[in-house]
N, C-alpha and C positions, 0 to 999 in steps of 0.2 A: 905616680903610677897611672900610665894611659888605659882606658877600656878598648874605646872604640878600636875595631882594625884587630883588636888581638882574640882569639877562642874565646875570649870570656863574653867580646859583647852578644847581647842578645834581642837587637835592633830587629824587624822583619826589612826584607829585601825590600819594600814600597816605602822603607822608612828613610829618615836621616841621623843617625848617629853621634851626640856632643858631649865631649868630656867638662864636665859643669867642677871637677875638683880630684882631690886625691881621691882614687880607685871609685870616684861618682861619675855616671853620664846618663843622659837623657833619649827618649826615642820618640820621633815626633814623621808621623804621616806624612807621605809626600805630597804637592798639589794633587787633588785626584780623587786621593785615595781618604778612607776613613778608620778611625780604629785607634786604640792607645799606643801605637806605636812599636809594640810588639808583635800585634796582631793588627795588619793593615787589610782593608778593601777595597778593592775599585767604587766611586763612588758612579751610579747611574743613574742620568738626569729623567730621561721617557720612564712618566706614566709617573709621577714624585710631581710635587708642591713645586718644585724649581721646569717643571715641563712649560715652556710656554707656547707651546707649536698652536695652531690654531683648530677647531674642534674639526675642520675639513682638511688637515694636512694627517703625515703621516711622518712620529719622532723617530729617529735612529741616533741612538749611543753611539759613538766612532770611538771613542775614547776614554781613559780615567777624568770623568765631569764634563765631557764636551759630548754637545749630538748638533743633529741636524733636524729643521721641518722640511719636509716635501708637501706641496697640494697635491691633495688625491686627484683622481683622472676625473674630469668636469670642471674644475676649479682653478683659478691661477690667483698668482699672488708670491708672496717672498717667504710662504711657510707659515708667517708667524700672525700673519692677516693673508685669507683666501676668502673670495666671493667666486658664487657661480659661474659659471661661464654658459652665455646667453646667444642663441646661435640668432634665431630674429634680429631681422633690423642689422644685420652687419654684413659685413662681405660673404660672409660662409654661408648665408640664408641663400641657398638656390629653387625655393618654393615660385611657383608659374605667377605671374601677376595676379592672375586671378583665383590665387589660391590664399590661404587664410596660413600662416608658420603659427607655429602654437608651441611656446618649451615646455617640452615633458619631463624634462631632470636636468641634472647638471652635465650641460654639452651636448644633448642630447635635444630633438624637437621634430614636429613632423608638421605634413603639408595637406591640406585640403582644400579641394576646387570647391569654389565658394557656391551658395546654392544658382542652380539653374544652367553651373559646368559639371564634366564629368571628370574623372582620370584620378593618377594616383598622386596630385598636388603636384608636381615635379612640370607634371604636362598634363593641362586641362583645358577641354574642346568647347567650344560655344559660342555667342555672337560677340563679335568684336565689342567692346567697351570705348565710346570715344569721351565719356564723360566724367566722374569721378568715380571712384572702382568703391560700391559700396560694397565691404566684405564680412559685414558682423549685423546685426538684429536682434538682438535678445531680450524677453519679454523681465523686468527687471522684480517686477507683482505686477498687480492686477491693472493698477492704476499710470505703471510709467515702461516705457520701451525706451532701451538704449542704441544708438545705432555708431556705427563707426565706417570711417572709409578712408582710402587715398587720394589725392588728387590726381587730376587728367592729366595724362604723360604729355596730348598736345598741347597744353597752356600752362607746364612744369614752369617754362622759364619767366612767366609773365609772375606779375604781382596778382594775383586773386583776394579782392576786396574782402568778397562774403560767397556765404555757399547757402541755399533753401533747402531745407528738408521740409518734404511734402509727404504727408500721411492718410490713404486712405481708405475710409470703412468698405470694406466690399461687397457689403452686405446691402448697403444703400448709397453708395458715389459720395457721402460726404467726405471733405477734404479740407482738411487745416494742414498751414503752414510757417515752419519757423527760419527763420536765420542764426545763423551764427559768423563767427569768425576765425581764419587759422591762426593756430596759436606757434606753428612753424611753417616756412615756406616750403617743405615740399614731405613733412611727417606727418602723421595720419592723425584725423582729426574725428571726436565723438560729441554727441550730446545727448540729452537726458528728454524723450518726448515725455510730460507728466498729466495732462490731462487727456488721455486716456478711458476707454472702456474697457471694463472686467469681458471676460469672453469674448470678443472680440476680433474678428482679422481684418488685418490692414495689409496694405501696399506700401513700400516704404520709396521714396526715389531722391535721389539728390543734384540737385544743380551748382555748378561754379558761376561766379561772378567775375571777373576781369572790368580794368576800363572798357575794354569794345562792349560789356553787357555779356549779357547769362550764355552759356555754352551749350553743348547738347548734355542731356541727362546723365544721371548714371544706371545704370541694371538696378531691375526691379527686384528686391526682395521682400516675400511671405510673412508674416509675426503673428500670432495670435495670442493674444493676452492669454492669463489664466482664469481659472472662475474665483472669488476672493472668500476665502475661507470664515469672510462675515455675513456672509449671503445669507438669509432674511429664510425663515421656514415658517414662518409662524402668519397667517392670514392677515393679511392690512389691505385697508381703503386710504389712499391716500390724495389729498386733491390740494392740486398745487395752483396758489394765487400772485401771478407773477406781473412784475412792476412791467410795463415797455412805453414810460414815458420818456419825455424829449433825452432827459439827462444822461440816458444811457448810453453809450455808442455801438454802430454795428458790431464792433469784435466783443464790448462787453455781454452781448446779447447774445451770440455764440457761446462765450462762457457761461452762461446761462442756460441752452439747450442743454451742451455737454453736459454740464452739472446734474439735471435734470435726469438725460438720457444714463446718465453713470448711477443713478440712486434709483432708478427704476429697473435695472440691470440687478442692483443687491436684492431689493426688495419682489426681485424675480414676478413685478406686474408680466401677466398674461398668459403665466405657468401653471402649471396643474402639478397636485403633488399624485402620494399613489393611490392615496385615496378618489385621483379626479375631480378633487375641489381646485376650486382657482387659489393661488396663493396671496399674489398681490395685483390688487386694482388701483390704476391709477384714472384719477382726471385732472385735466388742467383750466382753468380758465384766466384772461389777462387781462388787468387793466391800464387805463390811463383818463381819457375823459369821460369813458364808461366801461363797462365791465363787458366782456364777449367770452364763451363758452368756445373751449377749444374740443374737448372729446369728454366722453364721461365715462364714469366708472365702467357703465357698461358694456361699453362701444370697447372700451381697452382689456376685456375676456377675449379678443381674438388675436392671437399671437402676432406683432408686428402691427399691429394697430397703432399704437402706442408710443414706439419711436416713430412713425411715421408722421404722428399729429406734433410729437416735439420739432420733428427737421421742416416741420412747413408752417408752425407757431410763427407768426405774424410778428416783424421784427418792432421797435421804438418808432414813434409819430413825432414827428418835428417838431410839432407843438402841441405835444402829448404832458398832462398835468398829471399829476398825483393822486386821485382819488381812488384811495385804497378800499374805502367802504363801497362801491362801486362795483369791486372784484369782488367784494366777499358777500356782498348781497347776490349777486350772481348765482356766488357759488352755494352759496346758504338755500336759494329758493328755486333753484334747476338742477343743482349738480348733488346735492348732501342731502336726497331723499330714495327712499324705495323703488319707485320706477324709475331711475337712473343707476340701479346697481346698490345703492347706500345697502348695506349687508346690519341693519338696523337692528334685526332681532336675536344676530350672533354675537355675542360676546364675546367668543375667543377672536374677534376681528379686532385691530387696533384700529377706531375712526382716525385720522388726522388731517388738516388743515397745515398746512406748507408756505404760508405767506415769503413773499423774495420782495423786498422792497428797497429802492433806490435814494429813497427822501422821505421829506417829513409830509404829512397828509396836505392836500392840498382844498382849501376850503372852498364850499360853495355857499352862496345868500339863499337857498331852497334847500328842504331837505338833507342838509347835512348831519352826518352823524359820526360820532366823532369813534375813531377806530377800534377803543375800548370798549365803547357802546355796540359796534359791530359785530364783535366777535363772541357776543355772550351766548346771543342764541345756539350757537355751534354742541358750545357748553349744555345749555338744556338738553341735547340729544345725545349727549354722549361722546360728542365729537372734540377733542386734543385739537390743540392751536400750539404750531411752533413758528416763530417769525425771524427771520437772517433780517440781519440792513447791510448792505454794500453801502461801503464808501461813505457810510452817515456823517456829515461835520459838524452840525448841532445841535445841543444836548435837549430841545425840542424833538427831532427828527428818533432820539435814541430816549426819550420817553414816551414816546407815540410807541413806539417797537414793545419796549419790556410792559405797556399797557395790555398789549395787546395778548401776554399770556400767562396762565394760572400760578408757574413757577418761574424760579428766574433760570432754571435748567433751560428753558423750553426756546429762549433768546440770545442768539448766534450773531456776535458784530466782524465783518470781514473790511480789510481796507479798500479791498480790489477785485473784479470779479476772476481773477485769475486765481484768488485764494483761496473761492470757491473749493476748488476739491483738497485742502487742507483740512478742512474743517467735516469734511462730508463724513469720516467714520464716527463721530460725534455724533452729527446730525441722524445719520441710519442705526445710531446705538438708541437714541428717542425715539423713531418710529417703530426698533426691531429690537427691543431689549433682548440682549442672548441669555442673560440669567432674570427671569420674571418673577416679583415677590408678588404682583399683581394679583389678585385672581389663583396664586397657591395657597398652602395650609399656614405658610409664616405670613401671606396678608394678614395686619393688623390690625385694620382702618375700620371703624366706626362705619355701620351700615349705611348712614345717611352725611359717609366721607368718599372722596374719591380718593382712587389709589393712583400715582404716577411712581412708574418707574424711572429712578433718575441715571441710574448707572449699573452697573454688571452686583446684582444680589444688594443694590441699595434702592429707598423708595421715599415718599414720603403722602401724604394723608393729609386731605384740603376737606376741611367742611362743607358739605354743597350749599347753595343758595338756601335763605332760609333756616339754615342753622350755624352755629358757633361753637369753638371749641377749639382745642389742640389737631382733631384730625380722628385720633384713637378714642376719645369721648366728643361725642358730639350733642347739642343741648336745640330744640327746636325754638328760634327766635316767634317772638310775639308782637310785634309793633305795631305799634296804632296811637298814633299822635297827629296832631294838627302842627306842623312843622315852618315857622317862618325862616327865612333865610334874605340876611340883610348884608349887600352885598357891596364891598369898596370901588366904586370905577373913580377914580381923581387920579389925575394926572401920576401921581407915584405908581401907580399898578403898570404904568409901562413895561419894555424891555421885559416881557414875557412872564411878569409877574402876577398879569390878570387872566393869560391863560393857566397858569398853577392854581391861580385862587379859583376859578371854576372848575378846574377839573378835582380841586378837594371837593367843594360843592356838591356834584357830585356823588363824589366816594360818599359823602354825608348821606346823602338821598339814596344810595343802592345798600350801604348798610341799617339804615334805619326802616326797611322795607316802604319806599314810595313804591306803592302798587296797590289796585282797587280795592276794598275793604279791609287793606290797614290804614300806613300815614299816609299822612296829604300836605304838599309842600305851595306855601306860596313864597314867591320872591320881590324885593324889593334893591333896586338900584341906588346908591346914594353917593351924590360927591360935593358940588354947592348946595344942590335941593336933592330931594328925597322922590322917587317914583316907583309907583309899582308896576310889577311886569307881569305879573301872573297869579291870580286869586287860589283861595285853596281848590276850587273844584272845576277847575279852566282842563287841567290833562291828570290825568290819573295812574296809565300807563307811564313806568319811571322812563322808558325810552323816550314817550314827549315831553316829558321834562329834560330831558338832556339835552333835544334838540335845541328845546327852549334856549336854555342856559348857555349852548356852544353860541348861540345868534345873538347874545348879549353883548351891545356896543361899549365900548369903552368910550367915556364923557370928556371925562378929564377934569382942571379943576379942583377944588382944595377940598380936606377932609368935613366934613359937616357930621358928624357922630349927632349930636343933637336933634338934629332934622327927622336922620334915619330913625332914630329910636321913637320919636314924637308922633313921623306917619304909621310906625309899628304898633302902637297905640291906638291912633286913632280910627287908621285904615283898614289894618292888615287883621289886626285879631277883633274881627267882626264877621256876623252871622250876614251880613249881605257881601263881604268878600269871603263865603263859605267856608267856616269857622263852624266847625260844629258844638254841639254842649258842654256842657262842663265835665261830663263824664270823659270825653278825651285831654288825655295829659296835652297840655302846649309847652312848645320848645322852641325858643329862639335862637336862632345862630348866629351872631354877628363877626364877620371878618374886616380886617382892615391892617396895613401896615405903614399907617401915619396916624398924626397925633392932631387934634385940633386946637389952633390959638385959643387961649381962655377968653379972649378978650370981643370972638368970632362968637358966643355960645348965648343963646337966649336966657338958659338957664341952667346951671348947674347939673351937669352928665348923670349924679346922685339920683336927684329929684326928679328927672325928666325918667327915669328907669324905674324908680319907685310904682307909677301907674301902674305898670309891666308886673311888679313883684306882688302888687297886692291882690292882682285878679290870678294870680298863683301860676303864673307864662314864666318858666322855668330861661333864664339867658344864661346861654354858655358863648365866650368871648373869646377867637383865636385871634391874638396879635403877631404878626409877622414882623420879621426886619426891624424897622425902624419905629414901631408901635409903640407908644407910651404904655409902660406898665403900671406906673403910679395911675394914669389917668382911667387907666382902664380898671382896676380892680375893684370900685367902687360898681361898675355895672354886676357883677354876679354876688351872690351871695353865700356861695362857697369855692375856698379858696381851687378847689377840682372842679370849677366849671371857668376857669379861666387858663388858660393855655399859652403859654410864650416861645416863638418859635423863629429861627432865624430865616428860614424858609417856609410856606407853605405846606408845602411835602413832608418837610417832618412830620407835622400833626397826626399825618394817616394814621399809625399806630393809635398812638393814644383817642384816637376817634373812633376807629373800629373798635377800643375796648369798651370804650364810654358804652355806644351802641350794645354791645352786648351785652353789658351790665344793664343797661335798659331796657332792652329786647327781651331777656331773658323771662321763665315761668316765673320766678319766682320774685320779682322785682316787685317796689308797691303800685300796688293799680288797685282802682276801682271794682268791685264785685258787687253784683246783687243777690242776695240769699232771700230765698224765701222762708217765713219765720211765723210762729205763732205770735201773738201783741199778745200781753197781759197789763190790767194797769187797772188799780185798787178793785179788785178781784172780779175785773170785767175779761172778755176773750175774745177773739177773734173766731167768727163762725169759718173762716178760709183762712191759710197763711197768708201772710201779706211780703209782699216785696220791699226789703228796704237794705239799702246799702251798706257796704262796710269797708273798711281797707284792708289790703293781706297783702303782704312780702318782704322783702327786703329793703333795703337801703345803704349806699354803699357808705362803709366809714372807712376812714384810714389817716395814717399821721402827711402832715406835710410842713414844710420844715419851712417858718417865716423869717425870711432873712436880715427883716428890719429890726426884729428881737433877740436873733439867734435861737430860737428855741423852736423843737417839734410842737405842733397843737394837732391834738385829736378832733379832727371832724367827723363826730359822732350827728349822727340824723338817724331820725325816727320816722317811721311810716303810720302818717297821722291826716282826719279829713282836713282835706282844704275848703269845703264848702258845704254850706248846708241849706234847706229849703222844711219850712212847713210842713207838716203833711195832715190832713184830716184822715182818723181810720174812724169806723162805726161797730164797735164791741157790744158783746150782748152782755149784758148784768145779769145780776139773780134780779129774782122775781120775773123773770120775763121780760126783762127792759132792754131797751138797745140805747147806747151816750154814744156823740159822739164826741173823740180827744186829739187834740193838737198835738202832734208829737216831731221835736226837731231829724229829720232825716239828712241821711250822710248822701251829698251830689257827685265830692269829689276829693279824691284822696293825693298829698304831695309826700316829697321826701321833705321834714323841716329839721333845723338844727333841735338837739337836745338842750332841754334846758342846765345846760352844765358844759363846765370847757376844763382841761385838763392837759396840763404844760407839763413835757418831759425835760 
């Protein structure tokens, strides 16, 4: 018994009908459609998981499962992929040459006579263009303009090598110029001008290059920068010390104006706010074999002053040196005072000092001083030192730089002077911090700390001269020692090892306070033989001792430790080379980074040191590099006055703390109290003066490697020296005796009598 075909089946019409057995059959959907077979539906693809039309076409259903894509009006393509359709640049662009096509949507675009024609883009009136049709200018920020053009329809069919863009300030006729290259033979070519001023109008023009050479111009187009939304509100003196020796070239010397003229731009020198205060001042001065004064703070209060003095700043000398201290003495003793504008007694003014420098310092045999030693004074006023190095190639030239300021924030390395305005919103975030912790209620800093702003709400807190500390505590240093300094010149100090070792020197001598009525340093030279250079009371001011120290020849020749240590003895710690009493602590400082043959040594390193230790002459021993440690540890008597270091420069840290652990109130020193005497029940009619020791002394574990084990170096603040003293006490009955009594001269730190292995 068949179903299908007869009343009985109950298939839908979109179905197909199959007899599966006696009086069984099945109903199954046609292609198309969907549904159990009794109940079928057209199945429709638009706007379903199976649509694939593309999101700019348009689906239509024709059929049970089948559609079509159409691209909407704007768009071509086969439905299923449609991109816009772009009327620029193709046959259908009927914009005037010298109109500018611009697409507005899909297929759609319009036309504008480029500036300086008129009309409605289609047809636009103005002087013929025989030269590259510049049609775009747009100020891209502050610091870069974009320009675009076509080429000259007369030399379409030629090769064109290069095209110039020439841009200039209109404000004062300066004019820089770049090249570039087409990147197709006859499609419109752009570049990126980036060194740039903030507010700013320019003239933009462009030229072709062909084999026959440059063509006529293209039409001049208008740009004016915008103003840069970093621009500087807040009062600055800024005074800028700029390199213009040999090394520099014409065009890097440009980039250097620019530079200049772009951060006196932020920093709004010669503007008035609405208060009618000036906001920022600038001065410049430049050196090379000497230092010259270009405009001062004051002179640049009158609007356009200022650029004026940069665009006619005196370019590099052909045989112009490096003497950076040169410019900064300049600028230190004519430009960074009160009658030149210096705004000294404002506060809210940021001082800064601007150093541009091309190389490393260049030395003189007079009066040299070394660029660290330069820049301090600035410091004493109040005046911020930040220092750029262009182009630095060795690591001499780029520690002379970071010498030269308080934080490592403050020193900027560029490869090139083109990089210059890379680095400039940095550099104007240092002079112009826009979030200041400085001088607000979250300043944290220690009264007798400075505060530097380093970045937008971040800061940090340097102890001034004189005192020690984190920054946020600050503790007033006290130093007053008789300071030998026994110094390595033998041939191993070469290859710039002896300018490290002096310039620790030094850091030794600026942290232990060399200056008049504290310490007092003498030095001694040693490398075969032993010599002295400088007694205790020869310069007092620590800047003449720097001089000293930077003019110190190198000998050369093998290490003689021996020698050094013998004339330190015999010479150096004496009252005719101005050695004062025993009440001043003595400190010796011996550097060296070589070892001496035993077999070279008069007398055992021990023994020859011993003199040194028994008149209570404190030796502290940095050995560098190659310095024997075994040989050296016998010169100190605690294992923390001997220091081992693969460079120089490492030490600094642990010398500055030394220093300050020394420096400090509470350290042991010598005091004199005046006191009543009593002695078998005699008096003194007056107090009498007699010495004592009071302070500290530092202990701490340090871990000996020969044993493996930590040993506590505990010291005690105890006298090192003693003298007689006659006093005359009155007795009963009326009597006056006089008694011998041992008085304290001079107090040391000595080991405890006790040691103690963790």
């Amino acid at each position: 018994i068949k179903i299908c075909g007869t009343p009985q089946e109950d298939c839908s019409e979109f179905a197909t009908c199959a007899d599966t057995g006696p009086s069984f059959h099945s109903c199954t959907c046609n292609d198309g459609y969907t549904g159990n077979g009794k109940t079928c539906e057209e199945i429709k693809v638009c706007g379903t998981s199976q649509d694939d039309c593309s999101e700019f076409a348009t689906c239509a259903d024709t059929g049970p499962g089948s559609h079509t894509c159409t691209c909407n009006e704007g768009y071509t393509g086969d439905g299923k992929q449609c991109s816009e359709i772009k009327i620029c640049g193709t046959d259908e662009d009927d914009c005037h040459m010298y109109a500018v096509c611009a697409n507005t949507g899909p297929g759609q675009y319009s036309c504008t006579c480029i500036q300086g024609y008129t009309g409605d883009g289609k047809n636009c009136v103005g002087p013929e263009i025989h030269g590259p049709i510049l049609f775009d200018v747009t100020p891209e920020n502050p610091s870069t303009i974009s320009a675009a053009w076509r080429p000259p329809a007369e030399i379409i069919e030629l090769d064109i090598i290069e095209y110039s863009v020439c841009y200039t300030d209109v404000s004062n006729g300066d004019k820089l110029c770049k090249t570039t290259t087409p990147t197709t033979p006859d499609g419109p070519v752009n570049i990126h001008l980036t060194d740039v001023i903030e507010d700013t109008t320019y003239e933009v023009v462009v030229t072709a290059r062909n084999a026959s050479g440059y063509g006529p111009p293209s039409n001049v187009m208008i740009v004016k920068t915008p103003v840069s939304p970093d621009s500087c509100d807040k009062k600055t003196d800024t005074i800028f010390v700029v390199d213009r020796s040999s090394k520099i070239s014409k065009a890097g010397f440009n980039k250097i104006r620019s530079f200049i003229r772009s951060v006196g731009k932020r920093l709004r020198i010669g503007v008035k706010n609405e208060k009618k205060e000036i906001i920022g001042q600038g001065a410049i001065v430049t050196f090379s074999n000497e230092g010259e004064k270009i405009i001062t703070l004051k002179d640049s209060r009158t609007p356009g002053r200022f650029v004026k003095a940069v665009r006619s700043m005196p370019g590099p000398l052909s045989n112009g040196t490096t003497k950076t201290h040169r410019g900064l003495e300049v600028a230190y003793r004519q430009v960074a005072v009160v009658g030149e504008g210096l705004r000294a007694r404002d506060d809210s003014v940021h001082k800064v000092v601007v150093v541009i420098a091309n190389g490393h310092q260049t030395r003189e045999r007079n009066g040299y001083v070394y660029v660290g030693d330069a820049v301090k004074p600035f410091f004493k006023r109040g005046i911020d030192v930040i220092a750029i190095g262009v182009g630095l190639e060795t690591e001499k030239a780029k520690e002379q730089l970071t010498d030269m300021v308080r934080i490592p924030e403050n020193a900027f390395f560029v490869n090139h002077h083109s990089n210059l305005s890379s680095a400039m919103n940095k550099i104007v975030s240092r002079v112009c911090p826009k979030i200041k912790i400085c001088g607000s209620p979250q300043d944290d800093c220690h009264r007798f700390a400075t505060c530097f702003d380093t970045a937008p709400g971040k800061h940090k807190c340097i102890c001034q001269d004189g005192y020690f500390g984190n920054g946020k505590e600050c503790a007033e240093k006290r130093c007053k020692f008789d300071i030998g300094f026994l110094i390595d010149s033998s041939a191993s100090m070469r290859d710039c090892n002896y300018e490290k070792e002096k310039n620790l020197v030094k850091h030794i001598a600026e942290q232990m306070q060399v200056t008049p009525g504290k310490s007092r340093a003498s030095v001694l030279l040693f490398s075969n033989s032993a010599a002295m250079y400088k007694n205790f009371n020869r310069f007092e001011e620590l800047m003449d001792f720097n001089m000293l120290v930077n003019e110190l020849p190198m000998v050369g020749g093998a290490t003689h430790l021996d020698k050094a240590l013998e004339v330190a003895a015999s010479e150096m710690f004496t009252t005719a080379n101005g050695m004062r009493n025993s009440k001043v602590p003595k400190l010796l400082f011996l550097l060296t980074d070589g070892a001496q043959a035993a077999g070279s040594m008069s007398k055992p390193l021990q023994e020859v040191v011993s003199s040194l230790h028994k008149r209570n002459i404190r030796v502290v021993v940095i050995g560098a590099g190659e310095a024997d440690e075994q040989q050296l540890s016998p010169l100190v008597q605690s294992s923390e006055d001997l220091l081992m270091v693969k460079r120089f420069e490492d030490a600094t840290d642990q010398l500055t703390t030394f220093a300050d652990q020394m420096c400090s109130v509470g350290r042991c020193s010598y005091m004199e109290r005046t006191v009543p005497v009593r002695i078998e029940g005699c008096v003194s009619t007056q107090p009498v003066k007699m010495g004592a020791c009071m302070g500290k002394c530092v202990t701490g574990p340090n871990f000996q490697q020969t044993n493996g084990v930590f040993k506590i170096d505990c010291q005690t603040c105890r006298p090192g020296g003693y003298a007689i003293k006659t006093v005359v006490l009155s007795c009963p009955g009326n009597k006056r005796r006089s008694f011998e009594i041992k008085a304290v001269t001079s107090c040391i730190c000595a080991k405890c009598p006790w040691k103690k292995h963790l």
